[in-house]
C-alpha positions in Angstrom: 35.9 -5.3 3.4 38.4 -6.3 0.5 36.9 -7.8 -2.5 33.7 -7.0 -4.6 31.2 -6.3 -1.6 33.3 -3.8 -0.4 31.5 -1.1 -2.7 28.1 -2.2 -0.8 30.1 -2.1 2.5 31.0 1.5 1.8 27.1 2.1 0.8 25.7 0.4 4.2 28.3 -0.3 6.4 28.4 1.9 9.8 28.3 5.4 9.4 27.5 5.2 5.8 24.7 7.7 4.4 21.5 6.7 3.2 21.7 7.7 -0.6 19.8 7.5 -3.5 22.1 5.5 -6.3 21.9 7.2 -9.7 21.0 5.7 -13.1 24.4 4.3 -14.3 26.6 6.4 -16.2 27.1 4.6 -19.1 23.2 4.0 -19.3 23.5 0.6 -19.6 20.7 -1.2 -17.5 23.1 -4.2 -15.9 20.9 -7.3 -13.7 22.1 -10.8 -12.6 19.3 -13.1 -13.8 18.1 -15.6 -10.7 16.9 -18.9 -12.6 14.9 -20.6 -10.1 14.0 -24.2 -10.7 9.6 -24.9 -10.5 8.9 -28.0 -11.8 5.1 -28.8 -12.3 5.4 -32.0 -10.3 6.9 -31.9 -7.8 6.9 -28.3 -7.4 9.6 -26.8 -4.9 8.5 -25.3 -1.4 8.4 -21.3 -1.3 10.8 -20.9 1.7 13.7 -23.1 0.5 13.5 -21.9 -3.1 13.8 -18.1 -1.8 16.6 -19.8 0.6 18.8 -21.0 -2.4 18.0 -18.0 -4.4 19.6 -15.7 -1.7 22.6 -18.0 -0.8 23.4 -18.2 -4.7 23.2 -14.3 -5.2 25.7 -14.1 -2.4 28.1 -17.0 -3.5 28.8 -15.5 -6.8 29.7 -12.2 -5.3 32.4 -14.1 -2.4 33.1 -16.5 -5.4 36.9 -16.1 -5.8 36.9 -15.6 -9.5 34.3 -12.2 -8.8 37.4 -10.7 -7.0 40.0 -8.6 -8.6 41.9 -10.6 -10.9 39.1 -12.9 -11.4 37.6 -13.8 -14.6 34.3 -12.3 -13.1 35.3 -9.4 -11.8 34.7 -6.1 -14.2 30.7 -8.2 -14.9 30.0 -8.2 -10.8 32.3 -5.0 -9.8 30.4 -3.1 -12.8 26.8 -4.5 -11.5 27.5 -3.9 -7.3 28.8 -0.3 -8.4 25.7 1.0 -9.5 21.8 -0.6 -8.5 22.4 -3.9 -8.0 19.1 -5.3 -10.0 18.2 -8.8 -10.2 15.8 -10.5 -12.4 14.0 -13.9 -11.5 13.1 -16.3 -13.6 11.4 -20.1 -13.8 13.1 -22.9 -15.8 12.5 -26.4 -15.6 12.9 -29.6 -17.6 15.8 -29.1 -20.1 15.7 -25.1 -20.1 17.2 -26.0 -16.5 20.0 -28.5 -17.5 20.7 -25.2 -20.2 21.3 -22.6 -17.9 23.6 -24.8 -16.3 26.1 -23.9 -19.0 25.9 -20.3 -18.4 28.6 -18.4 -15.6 27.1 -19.0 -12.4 26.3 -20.7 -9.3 23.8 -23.2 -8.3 22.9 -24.0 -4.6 20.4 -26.4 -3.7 18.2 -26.1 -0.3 15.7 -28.2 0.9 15.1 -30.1 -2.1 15.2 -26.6 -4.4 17.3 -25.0 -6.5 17.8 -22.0 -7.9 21.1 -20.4 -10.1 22.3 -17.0 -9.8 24.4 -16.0 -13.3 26.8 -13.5 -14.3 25.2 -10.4 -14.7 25.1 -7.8 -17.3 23.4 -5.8 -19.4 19.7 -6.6 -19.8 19.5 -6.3 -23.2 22.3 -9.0 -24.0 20.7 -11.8 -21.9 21.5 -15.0 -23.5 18.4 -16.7 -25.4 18.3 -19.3 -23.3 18.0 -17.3 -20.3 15.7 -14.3 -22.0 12.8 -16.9 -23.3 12.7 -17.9 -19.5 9.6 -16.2 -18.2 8.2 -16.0 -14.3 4.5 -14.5 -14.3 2.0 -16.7 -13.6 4.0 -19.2 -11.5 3.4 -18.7 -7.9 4.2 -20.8 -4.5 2.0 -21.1 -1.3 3.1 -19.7 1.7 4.7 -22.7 3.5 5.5 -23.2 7.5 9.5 -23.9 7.8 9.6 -23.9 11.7 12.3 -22.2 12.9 16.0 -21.0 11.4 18.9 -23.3 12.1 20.5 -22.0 14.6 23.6 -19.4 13.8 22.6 -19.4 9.8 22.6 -16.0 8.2 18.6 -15.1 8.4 16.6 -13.1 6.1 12.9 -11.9 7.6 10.6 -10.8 4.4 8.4 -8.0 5.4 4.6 -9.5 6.4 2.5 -6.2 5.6 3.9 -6.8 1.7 2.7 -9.0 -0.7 5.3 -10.2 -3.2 5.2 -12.8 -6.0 8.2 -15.8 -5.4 10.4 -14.0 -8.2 10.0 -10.6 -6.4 10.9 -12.0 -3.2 13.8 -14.1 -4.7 15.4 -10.8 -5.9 14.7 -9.2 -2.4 16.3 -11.7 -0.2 18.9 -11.7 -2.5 19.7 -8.2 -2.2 19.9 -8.8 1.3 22.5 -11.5 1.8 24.9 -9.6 -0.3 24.4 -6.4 2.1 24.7 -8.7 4.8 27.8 -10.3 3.6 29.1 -6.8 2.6 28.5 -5.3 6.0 29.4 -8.0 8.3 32.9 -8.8 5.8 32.5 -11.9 4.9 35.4 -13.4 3.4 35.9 -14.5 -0.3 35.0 -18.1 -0.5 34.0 -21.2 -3.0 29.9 -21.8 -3.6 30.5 -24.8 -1.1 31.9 -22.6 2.0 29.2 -19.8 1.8 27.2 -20.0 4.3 23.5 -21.3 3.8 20.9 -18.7 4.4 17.5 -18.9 6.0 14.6 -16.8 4.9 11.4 -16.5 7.1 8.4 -14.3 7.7 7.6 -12.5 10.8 4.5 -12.2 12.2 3.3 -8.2 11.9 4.2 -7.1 15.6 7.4 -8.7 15.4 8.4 -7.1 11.9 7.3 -3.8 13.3 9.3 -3.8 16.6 12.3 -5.0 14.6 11.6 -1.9 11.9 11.4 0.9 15.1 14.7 -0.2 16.6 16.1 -0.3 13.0 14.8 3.2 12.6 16.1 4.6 16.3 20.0 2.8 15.6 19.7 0.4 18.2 19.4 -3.0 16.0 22.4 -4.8 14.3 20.0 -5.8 11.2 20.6 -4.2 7.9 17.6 -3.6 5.5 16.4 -3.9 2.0 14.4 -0.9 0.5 13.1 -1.2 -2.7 13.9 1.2 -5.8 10.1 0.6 -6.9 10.3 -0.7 -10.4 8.2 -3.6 -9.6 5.5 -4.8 -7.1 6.3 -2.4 -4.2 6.0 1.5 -3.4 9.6 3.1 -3.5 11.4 3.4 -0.3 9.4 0.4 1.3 11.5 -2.1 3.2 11.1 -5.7 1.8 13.8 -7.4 3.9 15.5 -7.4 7.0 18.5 -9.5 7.6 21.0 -10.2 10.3 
């Protein structure tokens, strides 16, 4: 595909080999931060904060002004060309309305919110975003009945536990191969398509994993690099 996302289409698109990405040649450490929105009452449900988180990852990266030309561009082409990192983060109250002011996008699902930004180097995050902290915040798993029909839909793996900022970075990992793989065209935060994020249950995850694993699935995966949480190598995400 043309734009941004074509460097991850030429990483997982159809015939493309598995590789492992180096550390970046300049040795700058580049993330997009993920801001997601927990207030203490009412707090947000799990499912449709991981929802927003991975339909705002993806909108800045179709956003026409991350394209070349655009006054994102070198920031997101210099982050998709080398491990696309993301870091999650809680605000609420007015450390919300401030990231507001920073470059991004915010999409709102289901009564949460959450705003992917610009990203760049981790050791230049703005103060407002870098006193932002996400331990000790956690979500209970929720029951979202099924994905609207035709939405873009992100299964987390089952067997893994993952804290609501771990998963947040996952899913959004895997909307942006999915967008990347399937060319989805350049287009403004209200045009991307909404994505849905569920959980599997174990014998369905697995099935799903094998025909990944023999060729005969259309569903792209997510494995993790292992700086955080997971084992290296394990899947976290499916998505189709």
């Amino acid at each position: 595909m043309s734009g941004v996302l074509g460097l991850l289409a030429d990483r997982y698109g159809t015939g493309a080999r598995r590789r492992e990405i180096p550390p970046e040649t300049d040795g700058i450490v580049r993330a997009m931060p993920v801001v997601l929105r927990i207030e203490r009452d009412p707090l947000p449900g799990r499912t449709p904060l991981l929802e927003a988180a991975a339909t705002a990852a993806l909108a800045v990266c179709l956003d026409p002004r991350a394209q070349p030309g655009g006054e994102w561009y070198d920031a997101v082409e210099t982050w998709v060309d080398g491990r696309i990192r993301k870091i999650a983060r809680r605000a609420r109250g007015a450390h919300w309305d401030a990231v507001q002011e920073l470059p991004g996008i915010t999409v709102g699902i289901g009564g949460a919110q959450a705003r992917a930004l610009l990203p760049g180097p981790v050791d230049e995050v703005p103060k407002v975003v870098s006193r932002l902290q996400i331990g000790g915040t956690e979500l209970e798993p929720d029951e979202p009945g099924p994905a609207p029909d035709g939405a873009p839909l992100v299964l987390l793996n089952p067997h893994v536990e993952m804290t609501v900022g771990k998963a947040a970075a996952q899913v959004g990992h895997a909307t942006m191969i999915l967008g990347a793989v399937r060319g989805w065209p350049v287009a403004e935060p209200a045009d991307v398509p909404r994505c849905a994020v569920r959980t599997p249950a174990p014998a369905e995850w697995d099935h799903l994993l094998a025909q990944l694993g023999a060729g005969a699935s259309d569903l792209v995966a997510v494995r993790d690099a292992g700086f955080t949480e997971v084992d290296p190598g394990t899947v976290t995400c499916l998505a189709r």
